[in-house]
C-alpha positions in Angstrom: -30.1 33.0 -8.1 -26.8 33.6 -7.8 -24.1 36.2 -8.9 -20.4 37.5 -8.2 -22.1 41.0 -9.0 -24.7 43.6 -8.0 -24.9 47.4 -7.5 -22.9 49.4 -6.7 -19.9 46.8 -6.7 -19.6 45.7 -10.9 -16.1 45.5 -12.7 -18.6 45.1 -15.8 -21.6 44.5 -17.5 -22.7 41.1 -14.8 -24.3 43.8 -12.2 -26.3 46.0 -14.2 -27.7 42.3 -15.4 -28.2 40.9 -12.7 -30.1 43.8 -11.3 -32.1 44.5 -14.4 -33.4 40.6 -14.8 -33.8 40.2 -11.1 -36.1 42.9 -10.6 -38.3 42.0 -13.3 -38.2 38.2 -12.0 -39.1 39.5 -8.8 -42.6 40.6 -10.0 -43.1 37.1 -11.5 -42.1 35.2 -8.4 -40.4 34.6 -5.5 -36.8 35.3 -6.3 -33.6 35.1 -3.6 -30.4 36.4 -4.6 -27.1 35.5 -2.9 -24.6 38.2 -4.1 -21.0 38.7 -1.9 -21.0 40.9 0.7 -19.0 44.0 0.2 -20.0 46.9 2.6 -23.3 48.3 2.1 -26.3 45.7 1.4 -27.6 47.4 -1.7 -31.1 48.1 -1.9 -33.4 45.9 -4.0 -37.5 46.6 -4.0 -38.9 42.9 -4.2 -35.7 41.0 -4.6 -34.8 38.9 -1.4 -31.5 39.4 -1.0 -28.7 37.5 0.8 -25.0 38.8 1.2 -21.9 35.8 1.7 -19.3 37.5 3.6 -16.1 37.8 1.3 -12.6 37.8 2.8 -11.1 40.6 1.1 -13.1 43.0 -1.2 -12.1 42.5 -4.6 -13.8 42.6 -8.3 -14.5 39.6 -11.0 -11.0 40.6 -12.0 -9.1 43.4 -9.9 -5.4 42.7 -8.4 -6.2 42.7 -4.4 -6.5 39.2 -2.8 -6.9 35.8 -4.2 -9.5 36.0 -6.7 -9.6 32.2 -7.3 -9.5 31.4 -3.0 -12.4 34.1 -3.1 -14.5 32.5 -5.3 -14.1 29.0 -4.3 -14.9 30.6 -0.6 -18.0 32.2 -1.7 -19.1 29.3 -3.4 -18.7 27.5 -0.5 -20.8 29.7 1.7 -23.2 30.3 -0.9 -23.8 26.4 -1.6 -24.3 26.1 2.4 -26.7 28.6 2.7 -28.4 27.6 -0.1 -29.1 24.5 1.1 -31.3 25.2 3.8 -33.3 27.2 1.4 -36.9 26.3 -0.2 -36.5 27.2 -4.5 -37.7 25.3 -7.6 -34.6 26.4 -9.7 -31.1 27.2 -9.5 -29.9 30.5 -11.7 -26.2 31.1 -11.6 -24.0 33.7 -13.8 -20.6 32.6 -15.5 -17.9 30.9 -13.7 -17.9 32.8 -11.0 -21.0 30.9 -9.0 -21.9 27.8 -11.1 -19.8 25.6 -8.5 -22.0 26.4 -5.6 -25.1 25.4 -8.7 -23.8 22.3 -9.6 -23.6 20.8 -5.8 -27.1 22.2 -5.4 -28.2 20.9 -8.0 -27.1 17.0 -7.1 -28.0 17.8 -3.7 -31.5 18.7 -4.0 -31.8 17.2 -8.1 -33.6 21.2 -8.6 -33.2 22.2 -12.2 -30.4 24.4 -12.7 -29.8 27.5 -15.4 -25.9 28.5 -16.4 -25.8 32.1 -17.9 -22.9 32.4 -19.9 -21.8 36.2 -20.3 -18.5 35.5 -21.0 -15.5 32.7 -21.1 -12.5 31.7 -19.9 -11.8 31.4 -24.1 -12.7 35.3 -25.0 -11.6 36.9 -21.9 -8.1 35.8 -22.8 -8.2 35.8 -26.4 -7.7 32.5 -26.9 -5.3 31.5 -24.7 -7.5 30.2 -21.5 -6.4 29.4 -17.9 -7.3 25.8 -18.1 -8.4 25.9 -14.1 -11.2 28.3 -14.9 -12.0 26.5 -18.2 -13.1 23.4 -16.5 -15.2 25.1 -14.3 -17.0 26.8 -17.1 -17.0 23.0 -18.9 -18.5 21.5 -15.7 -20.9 24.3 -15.7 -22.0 23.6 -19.4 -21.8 19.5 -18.7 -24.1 19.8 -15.3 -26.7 22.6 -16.0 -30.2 21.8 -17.8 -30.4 24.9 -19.3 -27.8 27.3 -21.0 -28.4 31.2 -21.5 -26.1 33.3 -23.1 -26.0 36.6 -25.0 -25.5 36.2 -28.5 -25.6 34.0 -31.6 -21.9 34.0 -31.9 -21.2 33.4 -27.9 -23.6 30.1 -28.9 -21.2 29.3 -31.5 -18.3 29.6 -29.4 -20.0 27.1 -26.7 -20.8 24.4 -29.2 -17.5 24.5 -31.4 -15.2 25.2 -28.3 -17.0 23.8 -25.6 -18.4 21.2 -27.3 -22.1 22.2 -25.7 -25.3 20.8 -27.4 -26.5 23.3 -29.8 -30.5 22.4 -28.3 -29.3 22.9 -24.6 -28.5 26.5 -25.4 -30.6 29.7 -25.2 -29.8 32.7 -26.7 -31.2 35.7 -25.1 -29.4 39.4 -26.0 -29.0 41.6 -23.4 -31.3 44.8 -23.8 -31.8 48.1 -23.0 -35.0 50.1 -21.4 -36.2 52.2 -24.4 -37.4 54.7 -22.3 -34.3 55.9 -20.9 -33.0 56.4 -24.5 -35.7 58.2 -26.0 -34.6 61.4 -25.7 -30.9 60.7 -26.4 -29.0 61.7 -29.6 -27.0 59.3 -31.8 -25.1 59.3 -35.0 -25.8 56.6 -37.2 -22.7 56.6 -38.7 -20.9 56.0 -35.3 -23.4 53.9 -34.3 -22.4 51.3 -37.5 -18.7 51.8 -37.0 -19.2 50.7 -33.3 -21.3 48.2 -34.6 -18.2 46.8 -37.0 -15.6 47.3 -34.4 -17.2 45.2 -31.3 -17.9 42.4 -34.4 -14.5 42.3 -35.7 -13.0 42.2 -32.0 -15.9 39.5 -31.4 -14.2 37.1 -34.8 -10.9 38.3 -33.9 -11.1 36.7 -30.8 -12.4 33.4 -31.7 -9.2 32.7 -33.5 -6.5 30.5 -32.2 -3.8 31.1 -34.8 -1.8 34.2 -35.6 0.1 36.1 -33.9 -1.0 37.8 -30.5 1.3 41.3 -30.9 0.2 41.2 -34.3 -3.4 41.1 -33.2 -2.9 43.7 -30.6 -1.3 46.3 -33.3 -4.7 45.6 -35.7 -6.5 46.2 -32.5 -4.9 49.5 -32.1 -5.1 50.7 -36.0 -9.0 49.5 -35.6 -9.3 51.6 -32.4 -7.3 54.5 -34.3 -9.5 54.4 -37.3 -12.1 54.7 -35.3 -11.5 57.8 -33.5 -10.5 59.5 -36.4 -14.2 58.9 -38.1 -15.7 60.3 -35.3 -14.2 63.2 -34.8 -14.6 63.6 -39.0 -18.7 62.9 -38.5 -18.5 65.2 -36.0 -17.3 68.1 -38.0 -19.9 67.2 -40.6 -23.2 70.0 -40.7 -26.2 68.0 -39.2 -27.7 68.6 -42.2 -25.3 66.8 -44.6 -24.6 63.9 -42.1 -26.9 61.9 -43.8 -25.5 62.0 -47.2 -22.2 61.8 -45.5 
């Protein structure tokens, strides 16, 4: 496997699962992770881990260095270290390291799996840098198998990326119920989250309309919000419900 991102270095959600999947893997088989090297190896019970030295240390998206020389460099050291390695499958998360998959893939003709958290498309609202685009389209064109996280992130991979419905997997990120048992929620917030993160999701498939004029419905959605919650809040427990 390989990924941009593991604990305690994650500019979002890739880390967490990364860590999370690959320590469960881990207890079903042999599993070597390549991850950039940042400082301090992380520590990983089970997980073989291998660090590719980075030339500046930098997040999936912070200012600092050359993000796109960066990744091209670590999938160059990643794809060479690889190479030497004994594996049945290649695993590689979003743009980020599917390079270093695909010439690992038609060097050693191994299977290889393309998780797609996020693209090119969504992270720029519609408006995608056409260098990182092609990667994620090469990425879709050369894997076997596609995993991403949601119904609608499959829609957007067969109606913009032109990916075969059947070569895609959808497989929702989770939670361990155990560390929420205990915690309290408001069902009311909880649904206007819920609404929110959906009408962002929709919002952002669109190509037409006006991008300030997005942004300022963004805002009054955000607003809105805020002012719910803090009126749920005020509600007696005991009336919440009917509220």
């Amino acid at each position: 496997m390989i990924s941009w991102e593991f604990p305690p270095y994650a500019s979002g959600g890739l880390g967490t699962h990364t860590y999370e999947l690959s320590k469960e893997l881990a207890k079903r088989c042999r599993l070597i992770l390549l991850i950039p090297s940042r400082g301090a190896v992380p520590s990983a019970e089970g997980i073989e881990l291998i660090t590719v030295p980075l030339k500046h240390t930098i997040n999936a998206y912070g200012h600092a260095g050359d993000l796109i020389g960066e990744v091209e460099s670590f999938n160059e050291y990643a794809f060479n270290t690889a190479k030497n390695l004994s594996f049945d499958v290649i695993h590689c998360h979003d743009w980020l390291t599917i390079s270093a998959g695909i010439r690992l893939k038609e060097l050693t003709k191994k299977p290889l799996v393309f998780t797609v958290h996020s693209t090119e498309y969504d992270r720029t609202i519609g408006f995608p840098w056409k260098h990182i685009e092609h990667i994620e389209k090469q990425g879709l064109i050369k894997s076997d198998k596609v995993i991403t996280v949601s119904s609608a992130m499959k829609k957007q991979l067969t109606d913009v990326y032109k990916c075969p419905a059947e070569k895609i997997k959808v497989i929702p990120n989770a939670v361990r119920k155990e560390e929420f048992e205990n915690a309290r929620t408001k069902t009311s917030e909880k649904i206007l989250a819920k609404l929110f993160i959906e009408k962002l999701s929709s919002e952002t498939n669109k190509k037409s309309g006006d991008f300030n004029d997005y942004l300022k419905k963004l805002e009054q959605d955000i607003d809105t919000f805020c002012t719910k919650r803090k009126k749920i809040a005020r509600i007696p427990k005991n009336a919440r419900k009917k509220a």
